[in-house]
C-alpha positions as CSV (number, residue, x, y, z in Angstrom):
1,X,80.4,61.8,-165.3
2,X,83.2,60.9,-167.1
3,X,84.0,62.8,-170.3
4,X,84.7,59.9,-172.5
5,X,81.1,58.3,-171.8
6,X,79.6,61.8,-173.2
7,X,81.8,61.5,-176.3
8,X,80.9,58.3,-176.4
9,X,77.3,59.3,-176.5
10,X,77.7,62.1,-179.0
11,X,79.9,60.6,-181.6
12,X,78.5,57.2,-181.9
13,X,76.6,55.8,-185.7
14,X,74.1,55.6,-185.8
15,X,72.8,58.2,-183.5
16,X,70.5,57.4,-180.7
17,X,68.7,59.1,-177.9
18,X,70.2,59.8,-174.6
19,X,69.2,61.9,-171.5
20,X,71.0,63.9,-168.5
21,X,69.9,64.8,-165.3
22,X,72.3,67.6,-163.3
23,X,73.0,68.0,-160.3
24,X,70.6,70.5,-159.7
25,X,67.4,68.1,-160.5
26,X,67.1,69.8,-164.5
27,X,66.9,67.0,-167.2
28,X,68.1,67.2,-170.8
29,X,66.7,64.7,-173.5
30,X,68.8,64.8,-176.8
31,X,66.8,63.0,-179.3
32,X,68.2,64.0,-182.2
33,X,72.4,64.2,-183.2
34,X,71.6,68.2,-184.0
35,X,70.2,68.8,-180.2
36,X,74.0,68.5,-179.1
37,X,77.1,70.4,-179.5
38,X,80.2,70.1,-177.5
39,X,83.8,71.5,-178.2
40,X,86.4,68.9,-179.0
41,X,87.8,68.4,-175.1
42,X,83.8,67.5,-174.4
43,X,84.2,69.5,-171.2
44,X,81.1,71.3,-172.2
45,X,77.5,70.0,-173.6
46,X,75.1,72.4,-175.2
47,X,71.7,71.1,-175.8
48,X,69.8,72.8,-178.6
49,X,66.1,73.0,-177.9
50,X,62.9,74.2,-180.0
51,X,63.3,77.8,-178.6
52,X,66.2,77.5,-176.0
53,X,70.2,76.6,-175.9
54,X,71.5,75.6,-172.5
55,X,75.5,75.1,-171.9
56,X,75.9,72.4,-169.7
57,X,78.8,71.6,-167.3
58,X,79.7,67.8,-167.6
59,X,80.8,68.1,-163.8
60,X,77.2,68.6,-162.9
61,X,75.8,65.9,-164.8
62,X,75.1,62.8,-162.0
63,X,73.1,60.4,-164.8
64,X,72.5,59.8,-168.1
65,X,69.8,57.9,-169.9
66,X,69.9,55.7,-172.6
67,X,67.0,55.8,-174.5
């Protein structure tokens, strides 16, 4: 995935659902702009769950959802 379609994603007003699926089959929903963090080369994703933060490689994401 290219890291300028995850900025994209991240930054853009108003906010609005997207999805990820990895490499290895896992699946990240980001429903809300405060489920996502990144650092400012967007190299990295981290998805905030209820109970859980995963760091995600954006060389292993292979599709995202628009919601």
């Amino acid at each position: 995935m290219k890291v300028s379609e995850i900025k994209g994603l991240v930054e853009r007003h108003p906010f609005r659902p997207f999805a990820v699926r990895l490499n290895n089959g896992a699946q990240y929903t980001f429903k809300d702009a405060r489920d996502v963090g990144a650092p400012k080369d967007y190299r990295l994703l981290i998805y905030f769950g209820k109970s859980e933060a995963v760091r995600i490689d954006t060389d292993s994401i292979v599709e995202i959802f628009e919601r």
